[in-house]
MIVEXKE-910728 format. One record per residue (C-alpha): residue in three letters; y, x, z. Coordinates in nm, 3 decimals. Layout:
residues N
["ALA" [Y X Z]] ...
end
This chain:
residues 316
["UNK" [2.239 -1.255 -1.653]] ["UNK" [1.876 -1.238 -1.521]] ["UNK" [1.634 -1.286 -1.756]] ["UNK" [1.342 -1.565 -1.776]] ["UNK" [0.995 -1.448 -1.956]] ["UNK" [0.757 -1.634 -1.986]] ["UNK" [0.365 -1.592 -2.143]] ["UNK" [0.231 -1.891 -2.327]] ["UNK" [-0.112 -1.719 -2.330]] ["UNK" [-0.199 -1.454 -2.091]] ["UNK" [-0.552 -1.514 -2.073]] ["UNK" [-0.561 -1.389 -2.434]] ["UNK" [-0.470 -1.050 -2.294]] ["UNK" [-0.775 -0.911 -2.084]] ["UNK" [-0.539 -0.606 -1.923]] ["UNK" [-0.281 -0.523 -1.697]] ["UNK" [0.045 -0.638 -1.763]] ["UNK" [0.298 -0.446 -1.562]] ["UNK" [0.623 -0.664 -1.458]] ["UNK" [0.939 -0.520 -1.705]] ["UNK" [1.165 -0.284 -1.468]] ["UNK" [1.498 -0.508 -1.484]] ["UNK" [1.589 -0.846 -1.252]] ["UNK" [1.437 -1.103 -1.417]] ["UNK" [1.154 -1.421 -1.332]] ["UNK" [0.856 -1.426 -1.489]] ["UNK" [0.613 -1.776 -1.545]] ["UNK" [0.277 -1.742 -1.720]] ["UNK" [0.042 -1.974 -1.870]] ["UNK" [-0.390 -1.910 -1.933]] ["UNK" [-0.304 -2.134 -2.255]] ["UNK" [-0.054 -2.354 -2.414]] ["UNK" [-0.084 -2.603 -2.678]] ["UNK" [0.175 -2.704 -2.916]] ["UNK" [0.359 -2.994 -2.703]] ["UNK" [0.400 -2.772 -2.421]] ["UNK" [0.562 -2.507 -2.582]] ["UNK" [0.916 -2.668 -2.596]] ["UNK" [0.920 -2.768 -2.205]] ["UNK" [0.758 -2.418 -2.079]] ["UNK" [1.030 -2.209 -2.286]] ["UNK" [1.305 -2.453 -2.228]] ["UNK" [1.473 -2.199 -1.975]] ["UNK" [1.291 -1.879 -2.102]] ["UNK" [1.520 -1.622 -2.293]] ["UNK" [1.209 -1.446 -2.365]] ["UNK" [0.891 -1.542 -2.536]] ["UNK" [0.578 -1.391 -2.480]] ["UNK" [0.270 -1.493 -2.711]] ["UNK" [-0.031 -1.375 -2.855]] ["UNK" [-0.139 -1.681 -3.079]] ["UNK" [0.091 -1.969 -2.937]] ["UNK" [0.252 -2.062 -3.263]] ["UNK" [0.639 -2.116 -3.271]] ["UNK" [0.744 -2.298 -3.556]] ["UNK" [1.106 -2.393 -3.665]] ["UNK" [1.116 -2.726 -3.523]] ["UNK" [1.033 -2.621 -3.115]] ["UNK" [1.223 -2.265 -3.166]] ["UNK" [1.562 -2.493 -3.261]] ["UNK" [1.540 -2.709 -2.942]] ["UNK" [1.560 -2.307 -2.731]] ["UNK" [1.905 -2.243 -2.727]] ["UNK" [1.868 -1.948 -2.443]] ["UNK" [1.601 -1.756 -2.619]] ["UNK" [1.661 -1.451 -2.742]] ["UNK" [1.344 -1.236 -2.771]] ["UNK" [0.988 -1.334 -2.891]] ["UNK" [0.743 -1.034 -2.794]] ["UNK" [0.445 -1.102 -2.973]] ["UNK" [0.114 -0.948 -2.840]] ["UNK" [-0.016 -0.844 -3.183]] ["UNK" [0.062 -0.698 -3.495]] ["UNK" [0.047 -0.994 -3.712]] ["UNK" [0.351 -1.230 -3.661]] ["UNK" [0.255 -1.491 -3.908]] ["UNK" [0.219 -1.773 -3.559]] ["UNK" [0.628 -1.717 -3.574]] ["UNK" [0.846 -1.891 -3.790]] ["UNK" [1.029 -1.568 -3.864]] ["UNK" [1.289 -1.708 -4.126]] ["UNK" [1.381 -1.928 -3.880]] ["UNK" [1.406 -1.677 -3.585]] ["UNK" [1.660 -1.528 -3.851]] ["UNK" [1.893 -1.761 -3.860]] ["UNK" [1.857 -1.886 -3.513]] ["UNK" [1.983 -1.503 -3.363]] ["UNK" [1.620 -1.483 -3.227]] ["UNK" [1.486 -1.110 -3.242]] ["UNK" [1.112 -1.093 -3.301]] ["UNK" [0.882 -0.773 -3.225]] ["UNK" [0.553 -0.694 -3.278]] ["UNK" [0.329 -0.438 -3.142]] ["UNK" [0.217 -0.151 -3.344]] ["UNK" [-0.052 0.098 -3.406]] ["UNK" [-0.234 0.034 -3.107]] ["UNK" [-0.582 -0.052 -3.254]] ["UNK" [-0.595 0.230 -3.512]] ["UNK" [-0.930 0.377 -3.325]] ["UNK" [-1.100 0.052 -3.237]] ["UNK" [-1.036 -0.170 -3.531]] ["UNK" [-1.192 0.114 -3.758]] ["UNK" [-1.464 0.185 -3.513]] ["UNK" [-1.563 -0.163 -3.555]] ["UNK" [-1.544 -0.198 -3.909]] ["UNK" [-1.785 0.113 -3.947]] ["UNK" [-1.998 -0.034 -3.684]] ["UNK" [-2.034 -0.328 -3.956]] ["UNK" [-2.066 -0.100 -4.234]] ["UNK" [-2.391 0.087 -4.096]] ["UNK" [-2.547 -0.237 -3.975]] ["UNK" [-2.504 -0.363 -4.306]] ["UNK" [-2.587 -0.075 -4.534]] ["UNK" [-2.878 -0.015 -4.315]] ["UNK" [-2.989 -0.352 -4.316]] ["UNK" [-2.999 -0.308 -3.884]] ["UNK" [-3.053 -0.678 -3.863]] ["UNK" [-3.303 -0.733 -4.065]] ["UNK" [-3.502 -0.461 -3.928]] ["UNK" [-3.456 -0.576 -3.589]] ["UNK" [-3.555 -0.956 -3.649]] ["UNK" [-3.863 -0.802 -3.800]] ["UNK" [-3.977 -0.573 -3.537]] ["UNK" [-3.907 -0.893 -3.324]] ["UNK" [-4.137 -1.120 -3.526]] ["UNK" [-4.420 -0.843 -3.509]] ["UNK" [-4.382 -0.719 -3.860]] ["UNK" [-4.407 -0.365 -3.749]] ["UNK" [-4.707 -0.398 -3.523]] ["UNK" [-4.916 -0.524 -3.812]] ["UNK" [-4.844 -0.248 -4.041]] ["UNK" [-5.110 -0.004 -4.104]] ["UNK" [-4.853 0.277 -4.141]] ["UNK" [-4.597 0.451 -3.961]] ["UNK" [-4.280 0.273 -4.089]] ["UNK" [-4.231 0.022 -4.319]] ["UNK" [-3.946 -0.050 -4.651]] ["UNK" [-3.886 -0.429 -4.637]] ["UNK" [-3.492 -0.406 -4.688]] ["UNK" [-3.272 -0.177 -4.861]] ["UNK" [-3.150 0.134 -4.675]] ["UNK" [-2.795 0.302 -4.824]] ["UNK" [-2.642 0.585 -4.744]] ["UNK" [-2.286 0.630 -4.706]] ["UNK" [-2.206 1.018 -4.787]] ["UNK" [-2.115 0.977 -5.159]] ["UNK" [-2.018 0.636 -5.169]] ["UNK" [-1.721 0.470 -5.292]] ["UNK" [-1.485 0.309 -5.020]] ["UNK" [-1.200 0.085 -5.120]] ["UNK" [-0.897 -0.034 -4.906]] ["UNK" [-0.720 -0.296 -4.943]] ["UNK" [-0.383 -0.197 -4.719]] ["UNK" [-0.182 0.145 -4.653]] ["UNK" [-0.110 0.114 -4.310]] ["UNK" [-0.212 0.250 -3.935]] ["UNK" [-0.574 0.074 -3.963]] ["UNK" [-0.640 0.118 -4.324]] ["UNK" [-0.558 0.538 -4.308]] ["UNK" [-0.738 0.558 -3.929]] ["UNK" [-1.057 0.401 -4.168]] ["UNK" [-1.020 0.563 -4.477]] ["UNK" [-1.021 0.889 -4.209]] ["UNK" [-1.345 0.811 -4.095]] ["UNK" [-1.462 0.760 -4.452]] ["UNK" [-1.373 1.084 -4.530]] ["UNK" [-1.571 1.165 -4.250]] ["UNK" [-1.878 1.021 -4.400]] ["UNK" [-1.822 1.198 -4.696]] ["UNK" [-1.709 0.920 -4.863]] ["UNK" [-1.488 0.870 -5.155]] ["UNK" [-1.160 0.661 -5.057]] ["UNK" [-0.975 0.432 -5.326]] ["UNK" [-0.654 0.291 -5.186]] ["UNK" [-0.582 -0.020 -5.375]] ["UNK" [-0.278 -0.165 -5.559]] ["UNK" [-0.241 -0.502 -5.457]] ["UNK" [0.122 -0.632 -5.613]] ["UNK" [0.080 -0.818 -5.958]] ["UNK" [0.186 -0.706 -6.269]] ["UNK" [0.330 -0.351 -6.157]] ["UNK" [0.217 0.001 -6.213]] ["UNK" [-0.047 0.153 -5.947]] ["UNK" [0.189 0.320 -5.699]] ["UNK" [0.099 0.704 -5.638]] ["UNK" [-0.195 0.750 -5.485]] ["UNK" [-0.320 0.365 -5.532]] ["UNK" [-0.560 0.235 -5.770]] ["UNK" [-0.541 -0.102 -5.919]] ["UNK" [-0.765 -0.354 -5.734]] ["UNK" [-0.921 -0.422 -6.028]] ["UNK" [-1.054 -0.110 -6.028]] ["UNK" [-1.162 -0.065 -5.672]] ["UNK" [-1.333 -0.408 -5.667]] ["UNK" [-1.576 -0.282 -5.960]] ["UNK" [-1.600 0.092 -5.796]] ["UNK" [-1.659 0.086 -5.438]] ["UNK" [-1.999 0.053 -5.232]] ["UNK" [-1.771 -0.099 -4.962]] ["UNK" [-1.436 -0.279 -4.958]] ["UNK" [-1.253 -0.318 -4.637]] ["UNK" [-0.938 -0.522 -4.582]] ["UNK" [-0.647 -0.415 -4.394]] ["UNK" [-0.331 -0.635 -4.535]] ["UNK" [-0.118 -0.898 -4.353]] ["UNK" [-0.166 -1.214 -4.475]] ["UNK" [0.120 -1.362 -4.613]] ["UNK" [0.134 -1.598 -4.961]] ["UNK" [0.076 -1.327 -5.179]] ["UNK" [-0.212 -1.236 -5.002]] ["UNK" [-0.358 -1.564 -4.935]] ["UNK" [-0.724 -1.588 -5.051]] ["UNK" [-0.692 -1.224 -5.230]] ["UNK" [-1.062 -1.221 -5.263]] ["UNK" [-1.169 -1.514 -5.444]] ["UNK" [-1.496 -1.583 -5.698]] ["UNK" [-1.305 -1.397 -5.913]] ["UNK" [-1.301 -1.073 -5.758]] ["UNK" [-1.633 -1.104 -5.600]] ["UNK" [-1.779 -1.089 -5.938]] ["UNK" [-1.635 -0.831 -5.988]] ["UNK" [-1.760 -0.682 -5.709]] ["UNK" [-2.091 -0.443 -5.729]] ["UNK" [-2.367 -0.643 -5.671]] ["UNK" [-2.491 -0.341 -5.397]] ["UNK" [-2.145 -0.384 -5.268]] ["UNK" [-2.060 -0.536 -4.903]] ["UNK" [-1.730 -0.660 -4.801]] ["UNK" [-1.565 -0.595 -4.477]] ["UNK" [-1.251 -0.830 -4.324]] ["UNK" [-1.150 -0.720 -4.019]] ["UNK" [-0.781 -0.836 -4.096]] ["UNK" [-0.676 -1.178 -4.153]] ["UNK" [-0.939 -1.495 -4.245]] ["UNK" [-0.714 -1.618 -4.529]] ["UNK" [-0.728 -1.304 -4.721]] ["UNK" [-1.134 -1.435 -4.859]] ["UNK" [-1.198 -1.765 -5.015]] ["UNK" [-1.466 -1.878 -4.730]] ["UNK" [-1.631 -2.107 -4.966]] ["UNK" [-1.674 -1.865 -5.228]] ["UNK" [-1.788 -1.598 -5.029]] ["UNK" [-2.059 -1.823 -4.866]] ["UNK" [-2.181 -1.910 -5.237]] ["UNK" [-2.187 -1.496 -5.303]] ["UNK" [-2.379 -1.423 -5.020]] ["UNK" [-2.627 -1.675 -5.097]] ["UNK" [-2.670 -1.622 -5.429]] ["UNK" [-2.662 -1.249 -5.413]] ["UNK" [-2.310 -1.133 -5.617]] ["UNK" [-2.273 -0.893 -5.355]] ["UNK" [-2.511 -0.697 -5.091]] ["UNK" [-2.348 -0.827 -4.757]] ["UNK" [-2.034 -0.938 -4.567]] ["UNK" [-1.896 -0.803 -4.206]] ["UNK" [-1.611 -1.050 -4.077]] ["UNK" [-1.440 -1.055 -3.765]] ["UNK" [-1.167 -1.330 -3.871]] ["UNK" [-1.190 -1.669 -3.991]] ["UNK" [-0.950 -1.874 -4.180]] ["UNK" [-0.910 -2.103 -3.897]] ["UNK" [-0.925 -1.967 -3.506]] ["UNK" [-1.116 -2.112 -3.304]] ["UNK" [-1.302 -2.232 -3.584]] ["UNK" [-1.374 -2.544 -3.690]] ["UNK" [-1.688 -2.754 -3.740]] ["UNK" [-1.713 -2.740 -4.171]] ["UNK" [-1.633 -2.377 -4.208]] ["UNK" [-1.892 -2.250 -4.454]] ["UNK" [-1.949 -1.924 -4.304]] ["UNK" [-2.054 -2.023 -3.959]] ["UNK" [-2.356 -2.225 -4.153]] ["UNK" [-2.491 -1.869 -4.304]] ["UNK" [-2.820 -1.750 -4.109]] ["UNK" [-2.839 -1.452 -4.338]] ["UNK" [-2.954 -1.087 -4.197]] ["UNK" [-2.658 -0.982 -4.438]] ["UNK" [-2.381 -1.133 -4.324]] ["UNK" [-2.226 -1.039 -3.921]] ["UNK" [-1.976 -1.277 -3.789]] ["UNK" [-1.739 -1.144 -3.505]] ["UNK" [-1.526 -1.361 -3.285]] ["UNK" [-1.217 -1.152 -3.366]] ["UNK" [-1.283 -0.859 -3.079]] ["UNK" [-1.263 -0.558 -3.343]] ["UNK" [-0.901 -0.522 -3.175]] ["UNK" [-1.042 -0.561 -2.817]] ["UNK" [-1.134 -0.229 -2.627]] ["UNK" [-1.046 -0.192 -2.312]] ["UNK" [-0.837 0.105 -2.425]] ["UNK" [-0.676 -0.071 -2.673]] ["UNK" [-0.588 -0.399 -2.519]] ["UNK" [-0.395 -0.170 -2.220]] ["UNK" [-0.216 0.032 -2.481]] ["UNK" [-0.132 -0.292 -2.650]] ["UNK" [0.004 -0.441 -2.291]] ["UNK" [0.188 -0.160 -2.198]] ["UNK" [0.326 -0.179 -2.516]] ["UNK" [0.459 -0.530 -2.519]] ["UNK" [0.638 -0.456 -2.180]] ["UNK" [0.763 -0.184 -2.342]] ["UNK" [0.920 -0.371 -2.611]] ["UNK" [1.112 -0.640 -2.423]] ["UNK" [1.226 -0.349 -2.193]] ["UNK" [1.323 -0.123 -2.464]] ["UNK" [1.535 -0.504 -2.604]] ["UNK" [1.695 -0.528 -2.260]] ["UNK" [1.836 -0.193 -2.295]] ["UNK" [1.999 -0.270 -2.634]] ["UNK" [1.758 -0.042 -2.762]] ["UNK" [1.486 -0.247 -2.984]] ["UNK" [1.197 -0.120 -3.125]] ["UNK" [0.915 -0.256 -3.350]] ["UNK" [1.157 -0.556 -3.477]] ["UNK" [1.061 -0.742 -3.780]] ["UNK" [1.343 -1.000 -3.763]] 
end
C-alpha cells in the first residue's frame, strides 16, 4: 500500500525536509487551522505536525491514519489517549535542541544577571556621556561562578544546561518535582531549590501535574536576587503572578521564551511588562539553523524508521 503524508504546517519548519525513501505521495500545507484538519488528512495515513493540534474528535473521523510524526518534543497538541485506542502510533523527536535550547537560556541568564538591557537603554539615552567618570553602577551586576542553579527537569535540555552551569562554576540543584514523595537520588525537593538558587530554569513537559508549577507561592519563595528562566512550556508559570513579582520586586528578573497561549493573545499580562528585567522570546530558543535540520532529518527519519516496522521515539 503506498503511503499518503501529509504536513499541516511546514512553514513552521525553516529547513530541508528530505522526501522519506519508500513509494508514497506527499501534500503539504504553510498552515492549517482546526476545520481543515479533518478534510486535508482525510486520505493521509501519516500525519505530519509541528503545532496543528489533533484532538479526539477530528483523529476519530481518520480511519487510514496510522502515524502522527510530530516535529517537536512536546506532544501535548495530540490527543495521545485517544491515538491509543484508535491504533494510531505517535512519535516525537528527541534530543535535538540539547545545544541551542541551553545556549539560549544562558544567553538570558547573562543579560539578566548583568542587567545588559538596562545598560544598553542607558548608554542609548546618553546616561554615559554625561558621566564625569569612566563607567558608571546604575544596575546590579552578578556574577555567576559560585552561584546556585536550580532545574526543574532531568532530561536532554535540563543536563546539556546544568553542563554549562558547571561550566560557570556554578552549583547545580536538580529538583524533585512529584508531591508528597521522597527526593529521588540526586534531586532536591523544590522547596528547597526555589529558596537556594540565584537562577531557576525550567525544563519539564507540561502536563496537569505540571500546570502552573510556579505560582505566587513559589515565587515567594524565591530569592528576591533570584531570576527565573522558562524556556519550556508557558503553562508551567502563573503569568499573572509572575507579572505582579516582577513589578513589585519578589524576584530580580524573568527570561521567557514561551507563553501560555501561542501566538499570544491580546490580555496576556506579560506582553504589557516594559521592564529592563524581564526578556520575552517568541519561542526561537529551539531554532538554530543546526538544530531545526537535525530536527527535520529527524522526523523523516522517524516515519521511515515506522515504515520499516522498526519505530523509534514512540510515546503512544
Amino acid at each position: 500500500m503506498m503511503e499518503h503524508l501529509v504536513f499541516l504546517d511546514r512553514s513552521t519548519l525553516q529547513a530541508t525536509v528530505r522526501r522519506p525513501a519508500f513509494d508514497h505521495t506527499w501534500a503539504e500545507y504553510a498552515t492549517t487551522s482546526q476545520d481543515q484538519t479533518q478534510p486535508r488528512l482525510r486520505e493521509a495515513t501519516i500525519a505530519l505536525t509541528n503545532k496543528a493540534p489533533l484532538r479526539a474528535e477530528t483523529l476519530a473521523q481518520l480511519p487510514k491514519l496510522k502515524l502522527i510524526a510530530v516535529a517537536a518534543t512536546g506532544h501535548d497538541i495530540v490527543d495521545v489517549a485517544a491515538c491509543r485506542e484508535l491504533g494510531i502510533a505517535v512519535c516525537n523527536i528527541r534530543n535535538y535542541a540539547v545545544h541551542t535550547v541551553p545556549e539560549h537560556v544562558f544567553a538570558l541568564i547573562l543579560a539578566l544577571r548583568r542587567s545588559l538591557l538596562a545598560y544598553r537603554a542607558d548608554v542609548e539615552h546618553g546616561r554615559w556621556q554625561q558621566c564625569e567618570q569612566f563607567c558608571f553602577f546604575d544596575h546590579p551586576i552578578g556574577d555567576l561562578h559560585g552561584s546556585t542553579m536550580g532545574i526543574v527537569g532531568g532530561g536532554a535540555l535540563g543536563q546539556g544546561t546544568a553542563a554549562l552551569a558547571r561550566a560557570f562554576g556554578m552549583r547545580v540543584l536538580f529538583a524533585e518535582t512529584t508531591p508528597g514523595t521522597p527526593a529521588r537520588a540526586e534531586r532536591t525537593p523544590l522547596d528547597q531549590v526555589l529558596a537556594e538558587s540565584d537562577v531557576i530554569s525550567l525544563h519539564c513537559p507540561l502536563v496537569p501535574a505540571t500546570r502552573n508549577l510556579i505560582g505566587p507561592a513559589q515565587l515567594r519563595q524565591m530569592k528576591c536576587n533570584a531570576v527565573l528562566i522558562n524556556t519550556a512550556r508557558g503553562g508551567l508559570v502563573d503569568e499573572s503572578a509572575l507579572a505582579t513579582a516582577l513589578t513589585e520586586g519578589w524576584i530580580a528578573g524573568a527570561g521567557f521564551d514561551v507563553l501560555s497561549t501561542e501566538p499570544p493573545t491580546r490580555g496576556n499580562p506579560l506582553l504589557d511588562l516594559r521592564l529592563p528585567n524581564f526578556i520575552l522570546t517568541p519561542h526561537v530558543a529551539w531554532a538554530s539553523k543546526g538544530a531545526m535540520q537535525g530536527l527535520a532529518d529527524q522526523l523523516i527519519d522517524n516515519v521511515e524508521l515506522f515504515v520499516q516496522g522498526s519505530p523509534q521515539n514512540l510515546v503512544t
